[in-house]
N, C-alpha and C positions, 0 to 999 in steps of 0.2 A: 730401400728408397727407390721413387720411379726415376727410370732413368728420362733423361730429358729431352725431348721431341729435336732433332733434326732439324728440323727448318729454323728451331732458335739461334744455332749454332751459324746456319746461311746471313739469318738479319743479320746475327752481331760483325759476322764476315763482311756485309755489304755495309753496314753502317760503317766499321772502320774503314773501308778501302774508300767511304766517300769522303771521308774525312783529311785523310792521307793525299786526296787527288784534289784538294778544296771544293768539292762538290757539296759540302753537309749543310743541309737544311740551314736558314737563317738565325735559325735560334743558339745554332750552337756556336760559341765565339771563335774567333779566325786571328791568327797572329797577322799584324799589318806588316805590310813589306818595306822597307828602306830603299829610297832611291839616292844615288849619288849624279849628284848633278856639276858638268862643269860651266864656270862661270867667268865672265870679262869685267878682270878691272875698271872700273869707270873714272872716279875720279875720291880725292883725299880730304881727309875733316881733320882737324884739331884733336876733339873730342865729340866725337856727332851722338845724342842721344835718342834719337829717335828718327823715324821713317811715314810719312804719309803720303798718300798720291790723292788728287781731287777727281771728278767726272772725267774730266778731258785728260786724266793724264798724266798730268803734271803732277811731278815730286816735288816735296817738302822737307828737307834735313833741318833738325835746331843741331845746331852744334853750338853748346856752351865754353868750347876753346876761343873760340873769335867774339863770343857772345851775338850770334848772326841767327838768323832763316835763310837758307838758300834753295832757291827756287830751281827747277830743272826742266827743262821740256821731258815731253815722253820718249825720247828718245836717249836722252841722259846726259846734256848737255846744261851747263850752267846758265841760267837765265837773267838771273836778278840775286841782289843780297839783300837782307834787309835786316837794320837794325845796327847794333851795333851797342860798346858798352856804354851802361851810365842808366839812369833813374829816372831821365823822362820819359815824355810819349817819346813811343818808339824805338825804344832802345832795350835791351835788355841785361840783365844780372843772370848770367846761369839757364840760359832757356833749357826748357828738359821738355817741352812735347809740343805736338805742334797738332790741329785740327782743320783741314780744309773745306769739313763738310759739305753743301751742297755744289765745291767749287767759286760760290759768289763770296764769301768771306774766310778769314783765317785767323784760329785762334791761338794762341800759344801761352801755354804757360810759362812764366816768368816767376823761376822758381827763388832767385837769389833779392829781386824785388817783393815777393810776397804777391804776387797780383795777375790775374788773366789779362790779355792785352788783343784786341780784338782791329783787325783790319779787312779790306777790300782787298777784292783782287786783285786789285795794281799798287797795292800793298799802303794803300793809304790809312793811316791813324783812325779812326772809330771812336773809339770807347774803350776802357779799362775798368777791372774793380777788383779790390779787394778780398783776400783772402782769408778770412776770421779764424785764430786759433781755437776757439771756442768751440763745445762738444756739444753744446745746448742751442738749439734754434731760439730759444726765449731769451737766452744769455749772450747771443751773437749780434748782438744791436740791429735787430731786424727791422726793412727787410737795407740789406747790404746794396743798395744801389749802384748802381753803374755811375763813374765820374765821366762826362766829357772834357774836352779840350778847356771850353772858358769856364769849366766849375771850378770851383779853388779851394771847396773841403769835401769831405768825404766821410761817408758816416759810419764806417765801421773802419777800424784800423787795418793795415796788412801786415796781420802775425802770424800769418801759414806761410806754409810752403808747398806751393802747387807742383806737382811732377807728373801729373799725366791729366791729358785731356780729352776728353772726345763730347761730340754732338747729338743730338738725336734728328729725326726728320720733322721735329715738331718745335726744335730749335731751343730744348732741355740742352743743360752745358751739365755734364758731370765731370768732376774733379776729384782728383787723389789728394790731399793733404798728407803729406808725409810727416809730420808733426805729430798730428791728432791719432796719423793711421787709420783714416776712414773715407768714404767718399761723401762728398757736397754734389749737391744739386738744384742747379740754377732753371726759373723757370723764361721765358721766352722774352720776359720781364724784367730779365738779371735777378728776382729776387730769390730767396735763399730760401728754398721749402723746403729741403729735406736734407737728413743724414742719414747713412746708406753704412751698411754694417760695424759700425758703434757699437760703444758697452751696451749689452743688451739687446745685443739681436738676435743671442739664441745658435742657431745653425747656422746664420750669415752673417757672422761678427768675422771680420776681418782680424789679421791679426800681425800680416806688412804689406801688403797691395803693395802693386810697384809698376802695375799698366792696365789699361782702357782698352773694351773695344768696345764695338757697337754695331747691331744689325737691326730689322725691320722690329724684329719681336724680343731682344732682349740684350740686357748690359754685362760685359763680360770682364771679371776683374781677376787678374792674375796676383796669387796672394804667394810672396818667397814666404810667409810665414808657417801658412800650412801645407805647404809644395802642392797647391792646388789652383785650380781656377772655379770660380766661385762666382753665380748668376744670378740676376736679378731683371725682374721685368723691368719695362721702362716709365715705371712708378716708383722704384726703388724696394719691392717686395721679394724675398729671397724666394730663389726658385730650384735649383740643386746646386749640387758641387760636382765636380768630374777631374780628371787625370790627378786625382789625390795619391800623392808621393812619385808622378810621372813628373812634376812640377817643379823639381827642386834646382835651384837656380835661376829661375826663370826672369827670362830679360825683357820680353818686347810680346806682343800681344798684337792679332790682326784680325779681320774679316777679309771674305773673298772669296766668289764662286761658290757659294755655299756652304762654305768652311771656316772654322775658328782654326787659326795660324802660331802656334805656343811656340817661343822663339825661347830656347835654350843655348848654353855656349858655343855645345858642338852641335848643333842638330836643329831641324826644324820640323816638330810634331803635327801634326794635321787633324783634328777631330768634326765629325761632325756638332751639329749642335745640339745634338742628343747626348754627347761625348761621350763616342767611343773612339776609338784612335783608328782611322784610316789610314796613313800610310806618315812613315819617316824619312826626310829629308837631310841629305850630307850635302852640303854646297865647302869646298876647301877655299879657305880664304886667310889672311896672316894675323887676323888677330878674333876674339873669340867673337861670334855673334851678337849683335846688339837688335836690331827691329827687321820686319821685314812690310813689301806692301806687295801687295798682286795685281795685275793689272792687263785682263786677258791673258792673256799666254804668258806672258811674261811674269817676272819672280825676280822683284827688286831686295835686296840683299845688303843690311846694312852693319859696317861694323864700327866699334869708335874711330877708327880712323880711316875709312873709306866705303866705298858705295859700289855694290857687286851685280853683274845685270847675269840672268839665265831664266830660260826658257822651260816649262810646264809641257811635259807630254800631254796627249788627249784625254 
């Protein structure tokens, strides 16, 4: 048998020593590194389920312990409460997410009401509607209008239960029903055009969604069912899947700086949007993780029962 040329033996030598030194080619996959970060108490929630920050800044906690929205400057101080328990405007049952998109208005689901509940910046009343049990857009007494203040019926009952919400920039409301296990998608019009991985979606049939995110080009839905996070453009058309079985447990779901933010108990995942896993995040705090939001530099940290502020190297 020939024996085998010398300089084979060099490449394979330099390919491993690039590998070993992180130097190898792009193509070849790279373990991401774990950073541990420490972090400043801010301040305490009941039961807080969620974390948003708007343009300027400002954060957003639902905490469904006080059944409140509290508002925070960017610097993390308490600003404003809103809401509080009970079945009217403005008040809520159980908020579980909260939306501040373009910073001009705020959405929040009102999961123990059955209903999205939508306000102004200075936290005034808007509009609210309805959350349809229903898995059939034809069967969902379309289209699901939005109620205001002096309307006094409403045309679709509220038999869901909304648990996570986010926006898009063209003023799409997508929702998680946790009921149905699927998501709703409102058009700029409140009305109910679409459902978003349903019996029958194939590859993006959801199967427990449990959080929303959102960026320029696509909807990002973190499923504890298949320990994965699961994408869709912002039409509602499935587009891949990624960190399938990195997933499990998963609490809280973000956007920021270019990155999808997968909020785990102990840990905070990072992928791009291509999802590959960029780099892991330890922030130590006293109870397990619940959402997080980014905000420049900074790296707001949220757990059921309080609200953690640290800082993002370059």
């Amino acid at each position: 048998m020939r024996a085998r040329p010398k300089r084979g033996w060099i490449g394979v030598m330099l390919l491993l020593g690039a590998v070993v030194s992180g130097q190898a080619r792009p193509g070849l996959a790279q373990p991401a590194d774990t950073l541990h970060l420490a972090a400043r108490h801010v301040t305490r929630f009941d039961d807080a389920r969620a974390l948003a920050a708007d343009p300027a800044g400002r954060l957003y906690v639902a905490d469904a312990g006080r059944d409140v929205v509290v508002r925070l400057t960017p610097a993390g101080q308490v600003d404003a409460t809103l809401g509080g328990p009970g079945a009217s405007e403005g008040q809520f049952d159980e908020p579980t997410d909260i939306d501040p998109t373009n910073g001009l208005v705020l959405v929040v689901a009102d999961a123990g009401n059955g209903r999205l509940q939508r306000f102004s910046h200075e936290g005034r009343f808007l509009e609210a509607w309805p959350v349809p049990a229903a898995t059939d857009l034809e069967t969902a007494m379309p289209p699901a209008r939005a109620y205001r203040p002096a309307d006094t019926a409403v045309d679709a009952p509220a038999a869901g239960r909304p648990v996570a919400v986010v926006s898009s920039a063209l003023d799409d409301t997508f929702v998680i029903d946790e009921i149905q296990g699927h998501v709703l998608m409102w058009d700029a019009s409140r009305r109910l055009v679409q459902v978003i991985g349903g019996f029958g979606a194939g590859p993006g049939a959801l199967h427990r969604p449990v959080a929303l995110a959102a960026d320029a080009q696509a909807l990002y839905v973190a499923d504890a069912g298949r320990h994965a996070i699961v994408v869709y453009d912002l039409r509602g058309q499935y587009l891949t899947t990624f960190a399938a079985g990195q997933a499990r447990d998963v609490r809280g779901l973000s956007t920021g700086r270019g990155r999808v933010w997968v909020v785990l108990p102990g840990v905070i995942r990072v992928y791009d949007p291509q999802g590959m896993l960029r780099r892991s995040i330890v922030v130590p705090t006293d109870a397990p993780l619940r959402d997080v939001a980014v905000v420049g530099e900074r790296l707001w940290v949220l757990t059921d029962t309080g609200l953690y502020e640290t800082f993002l190297p370059e």
